[in-house]
Each structure stands twice: as C-alpha cells, then as structure tokens.
C-alpha positions as CSV (number, residue, x, y, z in Angstrom):
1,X,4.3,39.6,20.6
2,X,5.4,35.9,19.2
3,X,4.0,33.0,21.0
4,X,6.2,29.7,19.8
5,X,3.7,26.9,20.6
6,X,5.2,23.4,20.5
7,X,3.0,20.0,20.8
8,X,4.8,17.1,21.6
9,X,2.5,13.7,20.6
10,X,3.1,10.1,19.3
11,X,3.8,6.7,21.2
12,X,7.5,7.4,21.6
13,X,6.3,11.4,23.5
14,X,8.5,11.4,26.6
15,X,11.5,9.4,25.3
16,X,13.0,12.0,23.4
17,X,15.9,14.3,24.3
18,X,16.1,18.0,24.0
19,X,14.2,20.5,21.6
20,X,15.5,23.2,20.7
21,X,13.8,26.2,18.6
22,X,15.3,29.1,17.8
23,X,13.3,32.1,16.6
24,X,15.1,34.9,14.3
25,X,13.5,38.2,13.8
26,X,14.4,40.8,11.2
27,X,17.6,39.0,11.5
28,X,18.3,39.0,15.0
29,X,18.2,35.4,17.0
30,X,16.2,35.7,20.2
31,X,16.9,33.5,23.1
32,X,16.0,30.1,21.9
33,X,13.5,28.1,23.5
34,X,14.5,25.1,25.0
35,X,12.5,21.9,26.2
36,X,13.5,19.3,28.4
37,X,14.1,15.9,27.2
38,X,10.8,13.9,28.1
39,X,8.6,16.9,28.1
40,X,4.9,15.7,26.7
41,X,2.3,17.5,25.8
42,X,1.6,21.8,24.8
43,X,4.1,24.2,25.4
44,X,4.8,27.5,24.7
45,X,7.0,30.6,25.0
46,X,6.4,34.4,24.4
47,X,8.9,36.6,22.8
48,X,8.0,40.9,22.3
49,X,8.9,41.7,19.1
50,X,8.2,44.9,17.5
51,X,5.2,45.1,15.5
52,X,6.2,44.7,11.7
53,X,8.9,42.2,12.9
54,X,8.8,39.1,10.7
55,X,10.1,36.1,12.1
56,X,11.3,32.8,11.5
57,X,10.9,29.6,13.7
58,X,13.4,27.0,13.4
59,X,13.7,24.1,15.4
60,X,17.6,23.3,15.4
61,X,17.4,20.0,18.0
62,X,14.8,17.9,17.7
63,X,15.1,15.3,20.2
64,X,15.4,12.3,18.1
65,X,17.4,9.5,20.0
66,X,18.3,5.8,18.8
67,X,15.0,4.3,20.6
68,X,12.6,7.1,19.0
69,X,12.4,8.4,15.4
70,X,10.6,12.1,14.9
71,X,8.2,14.1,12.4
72,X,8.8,18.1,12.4
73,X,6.0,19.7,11.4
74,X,5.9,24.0,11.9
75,X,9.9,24.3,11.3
76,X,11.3,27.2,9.2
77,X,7.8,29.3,9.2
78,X,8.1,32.9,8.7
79,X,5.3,35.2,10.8
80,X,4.4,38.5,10.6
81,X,4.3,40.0,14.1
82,X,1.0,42.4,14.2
83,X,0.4,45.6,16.4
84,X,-1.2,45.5,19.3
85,X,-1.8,41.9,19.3
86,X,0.2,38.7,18.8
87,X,1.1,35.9,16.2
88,X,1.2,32.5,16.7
89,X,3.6,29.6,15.4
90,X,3.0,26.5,16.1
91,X,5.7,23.5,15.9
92,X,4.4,19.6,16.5
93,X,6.9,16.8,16.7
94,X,5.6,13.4,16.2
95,X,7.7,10.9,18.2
96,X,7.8,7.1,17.2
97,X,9.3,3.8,18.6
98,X,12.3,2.7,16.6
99,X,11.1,-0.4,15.4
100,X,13.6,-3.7,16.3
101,X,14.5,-6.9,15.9
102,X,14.1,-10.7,17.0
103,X,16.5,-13.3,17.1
104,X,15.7,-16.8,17.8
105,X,18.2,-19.4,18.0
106,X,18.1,-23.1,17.9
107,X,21.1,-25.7,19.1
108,X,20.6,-29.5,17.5
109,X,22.8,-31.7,19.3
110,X,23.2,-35.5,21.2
111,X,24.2,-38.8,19.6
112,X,21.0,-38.5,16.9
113,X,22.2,-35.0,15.8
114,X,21.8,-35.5,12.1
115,X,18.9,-37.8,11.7
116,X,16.4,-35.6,12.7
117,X,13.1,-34.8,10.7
118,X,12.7,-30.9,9.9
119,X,12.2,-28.6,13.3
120,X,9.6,-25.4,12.8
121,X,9.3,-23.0,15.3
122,X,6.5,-20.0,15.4
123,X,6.8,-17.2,16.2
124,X,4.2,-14.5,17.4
125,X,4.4,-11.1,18.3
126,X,1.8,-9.4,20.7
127,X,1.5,-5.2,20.5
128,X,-1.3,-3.9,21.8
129,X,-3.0,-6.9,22.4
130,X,-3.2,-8.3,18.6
131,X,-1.4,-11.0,17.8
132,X,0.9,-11.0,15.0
133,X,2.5,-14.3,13.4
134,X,5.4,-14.2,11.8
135,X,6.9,-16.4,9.2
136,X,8.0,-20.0,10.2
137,X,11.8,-20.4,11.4
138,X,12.4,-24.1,10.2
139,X,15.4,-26.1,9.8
140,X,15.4,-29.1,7.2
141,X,15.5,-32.5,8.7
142,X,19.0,-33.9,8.7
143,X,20.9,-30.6,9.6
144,X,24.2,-31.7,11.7
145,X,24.7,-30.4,15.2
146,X,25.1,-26.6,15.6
147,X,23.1,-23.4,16.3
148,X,21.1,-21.8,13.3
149,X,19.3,-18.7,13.6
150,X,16.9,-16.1,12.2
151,X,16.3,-12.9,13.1
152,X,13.4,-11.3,12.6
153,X,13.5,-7.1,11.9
154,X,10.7,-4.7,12.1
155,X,8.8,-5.6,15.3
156,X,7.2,-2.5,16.9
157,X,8.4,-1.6,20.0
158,X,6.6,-3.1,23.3
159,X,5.9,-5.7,21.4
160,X,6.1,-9.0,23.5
161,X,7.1,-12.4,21.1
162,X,6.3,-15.9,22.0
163,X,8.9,-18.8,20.0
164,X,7.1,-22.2,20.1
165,X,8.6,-25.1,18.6
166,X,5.3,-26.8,16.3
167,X,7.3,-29.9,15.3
168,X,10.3,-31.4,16.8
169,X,12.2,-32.9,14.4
C-alpha cells in the first residue's frame, strides 16, 4: 500500500484553504486526497497499489490564501510501492502570516498652522510580547495645514502598534 502523510505546521496552520494531493501510479491518478481548509496538524490517507507500482505525489492546491503565505516540502516524490508491506510519502506545508502594513496619519491645522516646530511621532510594534521601534514619522517645523503620512510595510501579523507623538511641534 501507499500511505500519503501530510503535516500541516507554522503560525499561519489553520488559515489556509484547501490541499489538494494527487497521487499517480504507473500512470494512472488515484482519487486525490483532499484536506479541508483549516485542517492542522498529521494526516494521512492509504491508497493499494500493486506491489512494483511507482508513484508520484503531487500536491496540485496548496492552500495558500492572501493572509497566509506557504512552504511545500514532499511535492512531486516518486515511491516505490513494496510487497507485502507499504511505502510512505510524506508532504509538510509550512504556513506563514502575510506580513502587512501601517499607516499613520497626521492633520496640522487652526490659525498657527504653519508656524509650528517639527512634530515626531514613534511608533512601536508589539508581536509576541517584544517590542519593536520603528523609525521616527516626523514632519519639519513650518509644514502648512494638511494630512501627511507614512506607512510603514512589513509588520508581522498579530502584531499590535502604539503611535505616540514625542514632540509637538
């Protein structure tokens, strides 16, 4: 027999949609094994193949979305099915957060608009637990009334930022 073993692991494990692998022996496809989007964890199916029969598992969905990103490790393997006892393939997918971004926007305005010293704002992110600065978002004194911005790309997912305005202009 073929036993297709599939692990599913990495932060983003559960937020993925469909996998789908399809095992082809001596040419012939056999029913494809399917697994559900958010499925976590070992699974496996058994095909009987005759002995002799050399395979190849392909994973032809891999559950990838536009929140996680994916690492195939296992895909297009060929096995040699044994008699009398069975061959293994193993597949692991590796899910991870799409990483995203931060925009922070600051509006000058009233009367003074204009005469203002230069405004700095932090900005920290938090994942995990560790606290991650990012570069300063600061806007030279005098700027006239109006929203500026800066966006900040990259931040791991589940990461929680904090915007503090250090000096006020």
């Amino acid at each position: 027999s073929l036993v297709v073993k599939k692990s599913i692991t990495g932060p983003g494990a559960g937020q993925q949609g469909d996998v789908v692998i399809q095992p082809t022996c001596d040419g012939t496809d056999l029913p494809s094994f399917t697994i559900a989007a958010g499925a976590t964890g070992q699974l496996s199916k058994t095909y009987l193949v005759a002995p002799g029969g050399i395979c190849t598992i392909t994973e032809t969905a891999d559950g990838h979305t536009s929140t996680v990103t994916v690492t195939v490790d296992g895909s297009g393997q060929q096995v040699t099915v044994p008699g009398g006892s069975s061959v293994q393939a193993v597949l692991t997918d590796r899910y991870d957060l799409v990483p995203g971004s931060l925009t922070v926007i600051k509006t000058i305005a009233g009367p003074a608009a204009g005469q203002q010293g230069d405004v700095t704002i932090g900005v920290t992110c938090n994942e995990n637990g560790v606290d991650t600065p990012l570069p300063d978002f600061t806007i030279a004194a005098g700027a006239a009334a109006g929203s500026t911005s800066r966006t900040y790309t990259g931040i791991p997912a589940g990461s929680v930022c904090t915007a503090t305005e250090t000096a006020t202009g």
